[in-house]
N, C-alpha and C positions, 0 to 999 in steps of 0.2 A: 537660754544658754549663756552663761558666765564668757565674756570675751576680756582675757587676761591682757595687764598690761605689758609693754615691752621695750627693751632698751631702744633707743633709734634707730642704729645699727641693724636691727631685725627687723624693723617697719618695714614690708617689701612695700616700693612706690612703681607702681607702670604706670607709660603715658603713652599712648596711640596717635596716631595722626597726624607723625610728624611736630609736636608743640613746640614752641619754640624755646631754646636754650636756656632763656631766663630763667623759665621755672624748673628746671634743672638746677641750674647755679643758683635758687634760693632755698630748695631744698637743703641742698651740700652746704649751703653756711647757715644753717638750720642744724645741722647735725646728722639728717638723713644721707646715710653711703650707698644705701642700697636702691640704687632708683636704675631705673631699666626704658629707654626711651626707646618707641618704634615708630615706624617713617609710614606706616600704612594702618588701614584698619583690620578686626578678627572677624571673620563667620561667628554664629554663635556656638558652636563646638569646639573649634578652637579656643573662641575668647570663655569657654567655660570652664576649659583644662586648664587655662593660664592664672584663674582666677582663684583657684582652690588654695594657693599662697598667700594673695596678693590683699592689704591692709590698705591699700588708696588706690585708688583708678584714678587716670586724669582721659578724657577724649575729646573729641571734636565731633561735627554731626554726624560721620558714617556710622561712628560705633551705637549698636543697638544695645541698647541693657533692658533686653525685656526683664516681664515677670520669671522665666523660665531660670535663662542665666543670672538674675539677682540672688535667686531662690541657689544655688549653687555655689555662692562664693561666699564659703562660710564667713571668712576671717576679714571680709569687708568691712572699711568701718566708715570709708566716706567717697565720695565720686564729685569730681570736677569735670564740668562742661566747659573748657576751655574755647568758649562762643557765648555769642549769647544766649540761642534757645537753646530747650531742653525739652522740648518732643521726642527724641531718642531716647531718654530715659522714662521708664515707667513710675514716676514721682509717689502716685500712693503706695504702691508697691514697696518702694524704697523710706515709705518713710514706717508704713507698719512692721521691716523690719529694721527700725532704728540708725536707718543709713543717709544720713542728712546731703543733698545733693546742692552744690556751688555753682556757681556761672561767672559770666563776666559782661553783666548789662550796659556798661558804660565805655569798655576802651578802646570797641572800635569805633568813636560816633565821629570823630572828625572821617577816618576813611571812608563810611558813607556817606559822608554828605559831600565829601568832594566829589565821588565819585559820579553821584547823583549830579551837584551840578555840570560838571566835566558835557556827563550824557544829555541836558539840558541845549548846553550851547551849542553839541554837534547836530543832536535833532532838529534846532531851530537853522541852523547853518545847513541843515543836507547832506552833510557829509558823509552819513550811511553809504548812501547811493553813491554820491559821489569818488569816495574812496573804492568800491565795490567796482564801477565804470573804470575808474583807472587803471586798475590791474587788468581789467580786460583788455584796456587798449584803448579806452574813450577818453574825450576830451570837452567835456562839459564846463565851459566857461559861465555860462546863465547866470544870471542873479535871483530867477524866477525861482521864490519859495524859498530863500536864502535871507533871513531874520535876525537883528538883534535882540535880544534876550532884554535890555532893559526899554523901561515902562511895560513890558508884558506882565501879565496875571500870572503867578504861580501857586495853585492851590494843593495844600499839602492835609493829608488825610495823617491824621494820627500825630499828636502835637508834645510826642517827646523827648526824650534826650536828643537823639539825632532830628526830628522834625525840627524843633527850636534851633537846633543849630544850625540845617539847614536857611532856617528864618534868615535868620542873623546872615549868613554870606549870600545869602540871592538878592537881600535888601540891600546888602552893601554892593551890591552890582548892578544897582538900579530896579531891579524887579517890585513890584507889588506886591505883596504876600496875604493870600485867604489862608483859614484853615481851619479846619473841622475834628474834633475830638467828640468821644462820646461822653470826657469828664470835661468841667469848665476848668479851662487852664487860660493863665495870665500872659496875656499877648503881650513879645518881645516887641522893641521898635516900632514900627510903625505898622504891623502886623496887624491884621481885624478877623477875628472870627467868625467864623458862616451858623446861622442856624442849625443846618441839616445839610446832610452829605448832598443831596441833590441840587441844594444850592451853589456849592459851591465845585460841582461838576459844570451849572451851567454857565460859570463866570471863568472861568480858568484857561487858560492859551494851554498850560500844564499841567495834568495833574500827575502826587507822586503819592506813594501809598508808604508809610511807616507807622504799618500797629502788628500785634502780636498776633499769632495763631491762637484762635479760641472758638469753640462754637457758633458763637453770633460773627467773629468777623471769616467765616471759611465761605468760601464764592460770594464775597460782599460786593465785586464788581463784576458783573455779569451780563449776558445781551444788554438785559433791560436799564445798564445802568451807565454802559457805553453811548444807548441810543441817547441818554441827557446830555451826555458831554458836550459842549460846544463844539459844533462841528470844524474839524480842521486842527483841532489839540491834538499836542500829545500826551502819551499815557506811559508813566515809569513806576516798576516794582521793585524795590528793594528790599520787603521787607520779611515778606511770607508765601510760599508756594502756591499754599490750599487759598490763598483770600480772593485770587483771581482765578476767573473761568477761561483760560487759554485757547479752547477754540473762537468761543466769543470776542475775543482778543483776536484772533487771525482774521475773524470775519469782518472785524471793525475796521482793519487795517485795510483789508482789500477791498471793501468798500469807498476808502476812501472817509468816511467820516471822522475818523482816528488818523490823523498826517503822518503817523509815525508812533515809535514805542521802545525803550530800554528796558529789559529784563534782566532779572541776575537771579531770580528762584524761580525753581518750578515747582506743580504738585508731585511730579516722579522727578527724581534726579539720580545719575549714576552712582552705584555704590561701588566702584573702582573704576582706577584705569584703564580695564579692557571691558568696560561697560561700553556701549555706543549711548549718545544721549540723542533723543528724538525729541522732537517737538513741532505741532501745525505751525510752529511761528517759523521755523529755518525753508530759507530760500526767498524769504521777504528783505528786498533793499534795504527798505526805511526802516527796520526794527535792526537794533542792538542787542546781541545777546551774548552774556556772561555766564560763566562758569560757577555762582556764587560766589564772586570775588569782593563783593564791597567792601567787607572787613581785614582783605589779605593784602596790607600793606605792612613791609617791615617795623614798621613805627607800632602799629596796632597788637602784631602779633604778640610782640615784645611786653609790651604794656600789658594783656592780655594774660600770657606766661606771668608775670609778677603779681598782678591783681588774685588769680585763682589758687596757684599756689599758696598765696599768703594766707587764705581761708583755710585752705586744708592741712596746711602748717596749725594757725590757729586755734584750728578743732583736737586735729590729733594732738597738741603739746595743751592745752589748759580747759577744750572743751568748748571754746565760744564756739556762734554759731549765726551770728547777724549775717545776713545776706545769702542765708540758706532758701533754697529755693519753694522744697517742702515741707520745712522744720519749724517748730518755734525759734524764735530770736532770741537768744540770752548772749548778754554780751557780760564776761565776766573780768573783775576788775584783776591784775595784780596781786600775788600775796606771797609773802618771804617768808612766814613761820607756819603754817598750816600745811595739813595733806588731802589730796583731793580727790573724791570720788566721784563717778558720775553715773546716773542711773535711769534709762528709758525703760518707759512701761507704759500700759492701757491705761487712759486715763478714769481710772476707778479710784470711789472711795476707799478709804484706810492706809491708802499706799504711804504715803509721808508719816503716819503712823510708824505704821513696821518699822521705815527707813530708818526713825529715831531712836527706834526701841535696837536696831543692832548695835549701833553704837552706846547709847545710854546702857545697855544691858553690861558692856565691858567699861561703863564712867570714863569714856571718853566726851570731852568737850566739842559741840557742834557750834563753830566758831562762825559759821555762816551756812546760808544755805537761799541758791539759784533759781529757782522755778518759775516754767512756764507748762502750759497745754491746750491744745487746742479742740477740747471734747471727744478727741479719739486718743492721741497720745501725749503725754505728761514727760517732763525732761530737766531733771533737776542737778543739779549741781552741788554738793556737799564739801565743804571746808570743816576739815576737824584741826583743834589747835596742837600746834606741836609734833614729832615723825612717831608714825603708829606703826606697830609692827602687821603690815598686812597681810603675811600668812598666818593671822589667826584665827583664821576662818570668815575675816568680814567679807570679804570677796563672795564666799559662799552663800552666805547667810541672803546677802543682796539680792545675790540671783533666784536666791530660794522663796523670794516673798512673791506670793501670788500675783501674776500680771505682766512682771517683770520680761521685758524684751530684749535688753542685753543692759550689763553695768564694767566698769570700768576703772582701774583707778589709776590715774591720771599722772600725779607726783609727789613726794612726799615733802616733808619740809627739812631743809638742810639737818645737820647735826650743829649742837652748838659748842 
């Protein structure tokens, strides 16, 4: 299906889940007038009615974009996950039909790691309980189980953006830093790497968990993995729901072999405000529990809003595509006298053929040309020299070539 281009003005842009302003006010000095912010998430009948307009999505984790509703919004051309994951999004899905999905991997990483350390020093301190007694009406003075955090072990599973950074401020506050990755990565400061997870479960006063969601890391810490921990640590997740076995987790707690524990994801977590959120860990003192807050600091959110919008600004005005989550990466440079088309398709032989031949067929000059693919889909980017008249059927011709998943043309080149 030929997806035509269109002045800014008509780009419709929604953004769900409350995003923060920034990426509003850089659409608008971008040129996009039609942006449409909402403060909650859709059902998927709702969010499928809304989408039958709609040229950019922007969401946060509630919104679900299965296969159902992707298949439904015709006129989609690209989706921001204004977070970091992108498990709410069905990514093959979106990427066989030509719909490149963004994130934003890097700008909450200081809010988690303070956060993380924050829940460090109160677990070592007691303060769970501690503060919990107070409002009841206790007065627990005791020093018994009441620790400073430096010279302790803090071993950090998953060693990057935010683990590394975490490094860096627990060392700077005296800590000791283990940590375990399943790639070898280059230890910050005075940092030392563990062989194997089990290792550095059984050295650790802390452990904290920051890896992705993926097959190999879903219930990675479980009974059997709690029972290595040194006994008397504690145990903090910030990173992913599925990667911890939360009754395991409760049971480690009440046992006592686990001193305590910080949570901020679960495997089920409310999909609105008049969700009730459950979990075997509520009613335990010593555990800390979060709303998935790590990332919802003003500072973040902000940062956050400008990083993703800039992508999907990016894509929609010239086509780049670097930091696509399911896409090939073509990052494309600048160009003042050329017009630009752009064309996804199955990556099959002939195609760059054809593509050549519409334009050679009319002796137009192909002044450049972008390509990448990744053995399923191909994604190129065509620069012709000088402004072409593109209702002469190229648009068509494009879409006409066998394979083709949607094409585009992009901008044309001034008049002189």
């Amino acid at each position: 299906m030929e997806k035509l281009s269109l002045p800014k003005s008509k780009i419709k842009v929604l953004l769900l889940e409350n995003i923060h302003k920034s990426a509003v006010e850089l659409f608008k000095r971008n040129g996009y007038s039609n942006v449409e912010s909402l403060k909650d998430a859709l059902d998927a009948d709702e969010l499928k009615a809304r989408l039958k307009d709609v040229h950019i999505i922007g969401i946060r984790s509630r919104t679900k974009l299965t296969k159902d509703v992707l298949a439904s919004a015709e006129k989609l051309l690209t989706v921001g996950c204004f977070c970091i994951g992108t498990n709410q999004v069905d990514l093959e899905c979106a990427k066989r039909l030509g719909i490149p999905v963004f994130n934003a991997p890097y700008s909450n990483t200081r809010s988690v790691a303070e956060l993380v350390l924050a829940e460090i020093v109160m677990l070592f301190r007691g303060i769970p309980q501690r503060s919990w007694g107070a409002h009841e009406g206790e007065w627990d003075k005791t020093v018994k189980g009441a620790r400073e955090i430096r010279g302790k072990i803090i071993g950090i599973v998953g060693y990057g953006h935010i683990g590394t950074q975490l490094s860096i401020i627990a060392e700077a506050l005296g800590m000791q830093v283990r940590f375990y990755d399943v790639e070898e990565k280059l230890a910050l400061g005075n940092a030392v790497p563990c062989r194997s997870l089990d290792e550095l479960l059984a050295i650790s006063d802390v452990v904290t968990l920051h890896v992705p969601e993926t097959p190999e890391t879903k219930n990675m810490i479980n009974a059997a993995k709690f029972k290595k921990m040194k006994k008397g640590a504690f145990f903090i997740n910030a990173s992913r729901g599925t990667v911890v076995n939360i009754p395991a987790l409760a049971d480690a707690v009440k046992s006592g072999h686990v001193a305590g524990a910080a949570v901020d994801v679960f495997p089920k977590e409310p999909a609105g405000l008049n969700e009730k959120f459950k979990s075997p860990l509520q009613g335990l003192r010593n555990v800390i529990l979060t709303p998935h807050i790590g990332g919802s600091t003003e500072e973040a959110q902000a940062n956050i809003g400008g990083e993703v919008a800039e992508k999907l600004v990016k894509y929609s005005d010239n086509g780049s595509t670097p930091g696509a989550v399911n896409f090939v990466e073509v990052a494309l440079p600048p160009q003042s006298d050329t017009t630009r088309f752009m064309h996804i398709h199955r990556d099959e032989p002939g195609v760059m053929a054809r593509i050549a031949e519409v334009f050679s067929k009319r002796e137009i000059n192909i002044a450049g040309q972008y390509l990448r693919t990744d053995g399923e889909i191909g994604y190129v980017v065509t620069d012709v020299m000088g402004r072409v008249k593109v209702g002469a059927g190229i648009r068509k011709d494009l879409a006409a070539i066998p394979g083709t998943v949607r094409t585009r043309f992009l901008y044309e080149a001034p008049p002189k």
